[in-house]
C-alpha positions in Angstrom: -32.7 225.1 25.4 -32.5 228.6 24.9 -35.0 229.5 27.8 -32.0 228.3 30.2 -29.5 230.9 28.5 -29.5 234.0 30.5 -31.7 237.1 29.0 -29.2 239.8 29.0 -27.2 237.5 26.3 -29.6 235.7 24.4 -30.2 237.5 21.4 -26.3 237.6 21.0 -26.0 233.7 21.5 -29.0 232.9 19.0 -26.8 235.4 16.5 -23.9 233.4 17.2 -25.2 229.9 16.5 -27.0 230.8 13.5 -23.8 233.0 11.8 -22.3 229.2 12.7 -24.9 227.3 11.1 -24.8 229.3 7.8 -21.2 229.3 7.9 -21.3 225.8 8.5 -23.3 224.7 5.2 -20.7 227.5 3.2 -18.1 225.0 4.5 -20.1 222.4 3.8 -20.6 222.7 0.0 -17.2 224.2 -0.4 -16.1 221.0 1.2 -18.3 219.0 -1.5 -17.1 221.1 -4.1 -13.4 219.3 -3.8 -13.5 216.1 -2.4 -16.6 214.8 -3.9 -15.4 214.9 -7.5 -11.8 213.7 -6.6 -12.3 211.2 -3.1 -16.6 210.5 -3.9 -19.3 210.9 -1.3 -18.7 208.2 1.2 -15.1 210.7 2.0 -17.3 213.5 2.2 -19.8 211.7 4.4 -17.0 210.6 6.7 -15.8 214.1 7.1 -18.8 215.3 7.6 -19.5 212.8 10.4 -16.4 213.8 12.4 -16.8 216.7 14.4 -20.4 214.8 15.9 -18.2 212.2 16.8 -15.8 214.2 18.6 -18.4 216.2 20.5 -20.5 212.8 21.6 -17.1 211.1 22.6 -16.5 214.7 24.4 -19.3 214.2 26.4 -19.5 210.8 27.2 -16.6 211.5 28.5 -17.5 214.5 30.5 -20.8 212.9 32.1 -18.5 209.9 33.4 -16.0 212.8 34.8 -18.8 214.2 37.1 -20.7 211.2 38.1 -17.3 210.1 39.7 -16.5 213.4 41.5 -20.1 213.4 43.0 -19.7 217.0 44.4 -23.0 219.2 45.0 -22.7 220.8 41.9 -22.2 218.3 39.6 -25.0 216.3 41.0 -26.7 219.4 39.8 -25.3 218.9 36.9 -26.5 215.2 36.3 -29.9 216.7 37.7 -30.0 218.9 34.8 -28.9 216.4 32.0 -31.3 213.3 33.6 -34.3 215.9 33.5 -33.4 217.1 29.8 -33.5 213.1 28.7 -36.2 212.1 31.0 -38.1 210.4 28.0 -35.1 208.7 27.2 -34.4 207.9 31.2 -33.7 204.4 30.1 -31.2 204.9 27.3 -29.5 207.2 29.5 -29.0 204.9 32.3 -27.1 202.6 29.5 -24.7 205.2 29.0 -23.8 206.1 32.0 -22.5 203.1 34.3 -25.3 202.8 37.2 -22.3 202.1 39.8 -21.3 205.2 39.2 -24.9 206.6 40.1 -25.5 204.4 43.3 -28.6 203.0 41.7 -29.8 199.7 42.7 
């Protein structure tokens, strides 16, 4: 993905996302740190789970959003998101509603 990113701002994004990572496994263990020994594992592994859920929910909900405003740009979009899954063409046309795509 990072060959679509721009080349002036690359090297600051790939920075970015690994200060996140790192700072993301800190959290991580601090988090185990307190809940495991009080709450147990299956807590932490809930917790953990979370913010995936929110950002999958996030863009189910987005990809719906601009297959029904079928501009010229988010067609574009969908473009872009169909060729990034285009080995998994078929479990992409589950989750998106093929009404919404004019696909017969």
């Amino acid at each position: 993905m990072l060959e679509y990113l721009p080349s002036t701002t690359r090297a600051s994004i790939i920075i970015i996302i690994e200060l996140f990572w790192s700072l993301g496994g800190i959290f991580e263990y601090l988090m185990a740190m307190f809940i495991v020994p009080t709450y147990g594992w299956r807590v932490l592994t809930i917790l953990s789970a979370l913010p995936i859920t929110i950002v999958a929910t996030c863009m189910y909900v987005s990809i719906q959003y601009f297959c029904r405003r079928k501009t010229t740009r988010d067609s574009l979009v969908l473009f872009f998101l169909f060729s990034l899954y285009q080995n998994h063409l078929d479990i992409m046309l589950q989750v998106v509603d093929k009404n919404m795509l004019n696909i017969s």
